[in-house]
C-alpha atoms as one frame of an Amber mdcrd trajectory, in Angstrom:
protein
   6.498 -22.611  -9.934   2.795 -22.909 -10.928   1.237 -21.154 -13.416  -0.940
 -19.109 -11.174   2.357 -17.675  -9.312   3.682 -14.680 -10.719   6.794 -13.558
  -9.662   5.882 -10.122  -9.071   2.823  -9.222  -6.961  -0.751  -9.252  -8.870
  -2.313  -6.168 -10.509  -4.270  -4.732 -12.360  -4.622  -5.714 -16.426  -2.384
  -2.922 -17.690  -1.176  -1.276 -14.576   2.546  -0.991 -13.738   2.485  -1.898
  -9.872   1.192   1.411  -9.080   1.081   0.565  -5.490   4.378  -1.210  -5.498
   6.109   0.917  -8.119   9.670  -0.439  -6.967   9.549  -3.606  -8.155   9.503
  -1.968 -11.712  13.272  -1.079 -10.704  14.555  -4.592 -10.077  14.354  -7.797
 -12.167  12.345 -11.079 -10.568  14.407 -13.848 -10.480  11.900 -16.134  -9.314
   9.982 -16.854  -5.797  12.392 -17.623  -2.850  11.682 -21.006  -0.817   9.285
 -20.650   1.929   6.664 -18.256   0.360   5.355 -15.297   2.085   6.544 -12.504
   0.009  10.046 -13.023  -0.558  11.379 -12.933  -3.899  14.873 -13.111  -5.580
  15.654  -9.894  -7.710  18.474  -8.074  -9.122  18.717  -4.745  -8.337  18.647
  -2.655 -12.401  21.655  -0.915 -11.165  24.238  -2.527  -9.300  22.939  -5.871
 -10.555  22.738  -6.882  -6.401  21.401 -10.292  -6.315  18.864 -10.527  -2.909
  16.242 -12.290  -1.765  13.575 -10.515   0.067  10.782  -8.773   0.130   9.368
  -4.868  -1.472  10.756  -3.771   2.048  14.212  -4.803   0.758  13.639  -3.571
  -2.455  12.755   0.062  -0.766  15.432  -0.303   1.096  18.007  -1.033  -1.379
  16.669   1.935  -3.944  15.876   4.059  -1.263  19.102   3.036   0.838  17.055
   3.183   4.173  19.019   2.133   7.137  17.917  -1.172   9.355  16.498  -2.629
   6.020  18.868  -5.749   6.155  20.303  -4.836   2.849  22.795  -2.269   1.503
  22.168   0.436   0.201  22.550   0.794  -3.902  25.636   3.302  -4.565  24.969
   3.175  -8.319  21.783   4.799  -8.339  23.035   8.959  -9.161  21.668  11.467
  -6.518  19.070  12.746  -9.668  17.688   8.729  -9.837  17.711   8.273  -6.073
  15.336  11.896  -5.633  13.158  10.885  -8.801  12.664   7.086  -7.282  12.068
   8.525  -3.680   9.280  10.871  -5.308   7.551   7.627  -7.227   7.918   5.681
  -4.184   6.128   8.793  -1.932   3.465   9.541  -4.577   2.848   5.848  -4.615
   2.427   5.548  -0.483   0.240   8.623  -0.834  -2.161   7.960  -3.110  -2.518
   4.346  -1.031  -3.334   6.283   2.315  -5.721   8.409  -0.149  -7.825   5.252
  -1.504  -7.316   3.998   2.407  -8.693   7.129   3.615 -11.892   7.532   1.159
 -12.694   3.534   1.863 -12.541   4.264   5.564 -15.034   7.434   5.374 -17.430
   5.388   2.711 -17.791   3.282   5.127 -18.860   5.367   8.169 -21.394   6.764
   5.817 -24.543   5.782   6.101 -27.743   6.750   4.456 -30.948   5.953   6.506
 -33.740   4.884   4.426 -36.806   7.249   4.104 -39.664   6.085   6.648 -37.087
   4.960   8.881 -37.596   4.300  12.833 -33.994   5.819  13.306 -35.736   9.427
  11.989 -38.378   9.847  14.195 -38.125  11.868  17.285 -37.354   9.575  20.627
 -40.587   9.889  22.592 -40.030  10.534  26.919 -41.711   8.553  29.190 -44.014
  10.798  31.411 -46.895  12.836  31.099 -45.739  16.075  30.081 -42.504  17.684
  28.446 -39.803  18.231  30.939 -40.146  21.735  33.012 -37.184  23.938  33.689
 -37.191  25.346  37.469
């Protein structure tokens, strides 16, 4: 593995995968052959061994059906709830930052002196009459 492949996915100086806070509930092993982003980890509490990708992770921690991977039964009901609220505070404030990009970017300022603010001028002699 090169030096400029992590084994978890990049972020932030400091940050601990805040958009991805799952992976801070499994150990790396190392990246799996043919890239993409599959991974080998080991699950903190059953000490699974899989290879896949944050979906499996979710779906191990979470234990999601049609994930591919089985569910973890170590995790207590009081872990499971307090990992399902991380995970759902995490997807939120993603669809929040997704959300504010979207609107920045349908607003637009138009300039002062702009064409775009003056009045759209008919063609004809006269303004319209109503009969």
């Amino acid at each position: 593995m090169s030096s400029s492949q992590s084994l978890r996915p990049s972020t932030t100086q400091g940050a601990r995968f805040d958009d991805k806070p799952l992976w801070n509930h499994v150990q790396v092993v190392n990246l799996a052959d043919g890239g993409g982003g599959n991974r080998t980890w080991v699950c903190n509490y059953c000490n699974k061994r899989v290879v896949g990708s944050y979906t499996k992770v979710k779906g191990h921690l979470l234990r999601l059906p049609h994930h591919n991977v089985e569910g973890c039964l170590s995790i207590s009901n009081e872990v499971l709830e307090a990992i399902r609220k991380e995970h759902e505070a995490a997807e939120a404030k993603k669809a929040q930052l997704a959300l504010n990009a979207r609107k920045k970017a349908e607003y637009v300022t138009i300039p002062e002196g702009s064409d775009l603010l003056q009045q759209k001028k008919r063609k004809g002699k006269g303004p319209l009459e109503v009969l």
